[in-house]
N, C-alpha and C positions, 0 to 999 in steps of 0.2 A: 787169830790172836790180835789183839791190839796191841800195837808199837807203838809210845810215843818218844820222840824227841826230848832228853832230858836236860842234856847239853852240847852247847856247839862253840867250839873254840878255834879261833884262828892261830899259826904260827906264822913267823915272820922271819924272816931272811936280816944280815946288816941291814941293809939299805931298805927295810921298811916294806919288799915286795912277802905276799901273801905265796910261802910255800904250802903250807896244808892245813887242812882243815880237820879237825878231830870232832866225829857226832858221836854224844852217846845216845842209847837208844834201850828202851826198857817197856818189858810187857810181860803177861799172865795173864792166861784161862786156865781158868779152876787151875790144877794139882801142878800147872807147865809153867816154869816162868823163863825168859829171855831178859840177860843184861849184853850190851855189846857195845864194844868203841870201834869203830868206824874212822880210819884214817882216807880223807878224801884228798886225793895228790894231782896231781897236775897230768896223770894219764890216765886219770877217769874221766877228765873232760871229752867231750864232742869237739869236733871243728869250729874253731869260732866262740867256744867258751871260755870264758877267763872265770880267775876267783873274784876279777872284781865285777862281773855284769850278772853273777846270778844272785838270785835273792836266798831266804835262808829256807825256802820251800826247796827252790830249787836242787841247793845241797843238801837237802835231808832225801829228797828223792832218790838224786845218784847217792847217797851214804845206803840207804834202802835196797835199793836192784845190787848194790855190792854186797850186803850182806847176806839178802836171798841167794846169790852165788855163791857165795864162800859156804853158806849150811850146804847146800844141793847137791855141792861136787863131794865124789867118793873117793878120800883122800887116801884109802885103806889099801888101795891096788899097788 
């Protein structure tokens, strides 16, 4: 399926600092369609990552491997 990137919105703390980041994210093949918001927070980062050193590639990829997780796991058990 093709996912793209529809929107990506920062939030912000008082003091100006970047708490999360919200992707939305939207795709269909044929009769299947995917909408999803993607809340990216400060423990999805790696070591060494900030909200301020990635690009918006960057945060679509970790909003992505998060949302492939979140469909995969079997929330039913």
């Amino acid at each position: 399926m093709d996912i793209k990137k529809t929107a990506l919105t920062y939030n912000f703390d008082g003091d100006g600092n970047t708490t999360a980041i919200a992707v939305s994210l939207s795709g269909n093949e044929g009769a299947d369609y995917l909408n999803a918001n993607i809340q990216v927070t400060p423990e999805d980062l790696t070591s060494g990552q900030t909200f301020d050193n990635l690009t918006m590639k960057d945060i679509t990829t970790i909003a992505r491997a998060k949302l492939a997780k979140a469909t995969a796991e079997d929330k039913l058990q």
